[in-house]
C-alpha positions in Angstrom: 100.2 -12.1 -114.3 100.1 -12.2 -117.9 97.2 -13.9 -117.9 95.5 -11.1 -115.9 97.0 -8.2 -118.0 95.1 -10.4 -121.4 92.1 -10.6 -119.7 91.8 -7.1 -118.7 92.5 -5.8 -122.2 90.0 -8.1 -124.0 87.7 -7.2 -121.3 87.6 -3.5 -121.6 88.0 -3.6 -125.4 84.4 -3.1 -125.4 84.8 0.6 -124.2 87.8 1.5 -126.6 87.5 2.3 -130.3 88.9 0.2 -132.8 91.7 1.5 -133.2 94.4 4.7 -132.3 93.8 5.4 -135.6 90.3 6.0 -135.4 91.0 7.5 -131.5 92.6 10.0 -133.3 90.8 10.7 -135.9 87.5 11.4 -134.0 90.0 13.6 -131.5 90.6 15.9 -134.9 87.5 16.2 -135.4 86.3 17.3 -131.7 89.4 19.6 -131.6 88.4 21.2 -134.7 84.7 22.1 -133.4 84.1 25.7 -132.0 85.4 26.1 -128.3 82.1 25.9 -125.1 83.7 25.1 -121.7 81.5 23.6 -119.2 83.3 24.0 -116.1 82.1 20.9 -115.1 83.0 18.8 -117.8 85.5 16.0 -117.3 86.7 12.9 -119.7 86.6 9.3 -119.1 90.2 8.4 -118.8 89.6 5.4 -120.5 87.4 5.4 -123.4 87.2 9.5 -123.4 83.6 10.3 -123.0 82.5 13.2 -121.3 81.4 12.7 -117.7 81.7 15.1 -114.6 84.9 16.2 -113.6 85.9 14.7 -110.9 89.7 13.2 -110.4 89.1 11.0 -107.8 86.3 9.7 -109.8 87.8 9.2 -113.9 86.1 6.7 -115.1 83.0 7.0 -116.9 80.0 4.1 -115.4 80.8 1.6 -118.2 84.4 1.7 -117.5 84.5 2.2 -114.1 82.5 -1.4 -113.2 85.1 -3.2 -115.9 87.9 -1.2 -114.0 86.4 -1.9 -110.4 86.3 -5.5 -111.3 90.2 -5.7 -110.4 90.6 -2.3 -108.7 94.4 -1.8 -110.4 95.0 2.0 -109.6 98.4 1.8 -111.6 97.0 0.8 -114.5 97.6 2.7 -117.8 95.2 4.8 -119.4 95.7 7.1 -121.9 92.9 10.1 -121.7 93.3 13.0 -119.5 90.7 13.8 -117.0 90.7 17.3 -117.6 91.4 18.0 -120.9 90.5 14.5 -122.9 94.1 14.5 -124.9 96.0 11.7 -124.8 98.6 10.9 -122.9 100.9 8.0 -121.9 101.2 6.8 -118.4 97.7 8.3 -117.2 95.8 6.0 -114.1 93.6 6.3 -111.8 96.2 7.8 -109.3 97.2 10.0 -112.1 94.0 11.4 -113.9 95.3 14.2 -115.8 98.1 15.6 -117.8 100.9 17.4 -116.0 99.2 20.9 -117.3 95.7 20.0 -115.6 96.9 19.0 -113.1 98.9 21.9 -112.0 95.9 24.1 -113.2 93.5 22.2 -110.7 96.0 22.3 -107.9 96.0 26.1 -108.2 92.2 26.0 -108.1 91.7 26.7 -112.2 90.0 24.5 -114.0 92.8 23.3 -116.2 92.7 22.9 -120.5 89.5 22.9 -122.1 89.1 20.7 -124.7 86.9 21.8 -127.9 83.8 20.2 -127.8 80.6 21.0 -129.9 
């Protein structure tokens, strides 16, 4: 199993920046842009790119087909669907934050993220 868990990280390394460090530094930097929602707007839960919202589909196309290739729906991601912060314990059966979430399931978008 360990085996599996190597593989998939070295595999999808190719969709994550190099480092948290640099994660969070480019996250400043969007966060400090000037606020435009798109109502549509949605974030890879994976890399953090901006695709459609859609929870039942988080994954952006390059991460999706890595993803799909061992169809793990528990496995950890750290960007929210809905609002591209990170977050801990995130999957494909749990998209987004606790705050988007509830948002959503009242039938509001949830956060927007600053995006230029």
């Amino acid at each position: 199993m360990a085996e599996c868990s190597y593989v998939l990280e070295s595999s999808i390394a190719d969709c994550r920046p190099d480092s948290k460090k640099e994660f969070s530094k480019n996250l400043k930097a969007i966060h400090s842009k000037p606020v435009v929602i798109h109502s549509h707007d949605g974030f890879c839960i994976h890399c953090g790119n901006d695709i459609e919202f859609n929870p039942k589909k988080p994954y952006c196309d390059k991460c999706f087909s890595t993803w799909n290739k061992y169809g793990n729906k528990d496995y950890e991601e750290s960007v929210c669907h809905g609002c591209g912060d990170v977050f801990l314990d995130l999957s494909m059966n749990i998209p987004q934050c606790a705050t988007c979430y509830k948002a959503w399931k009242k039938g509001e978008r949830g956060i927007q993220r600053k995006t230029g």
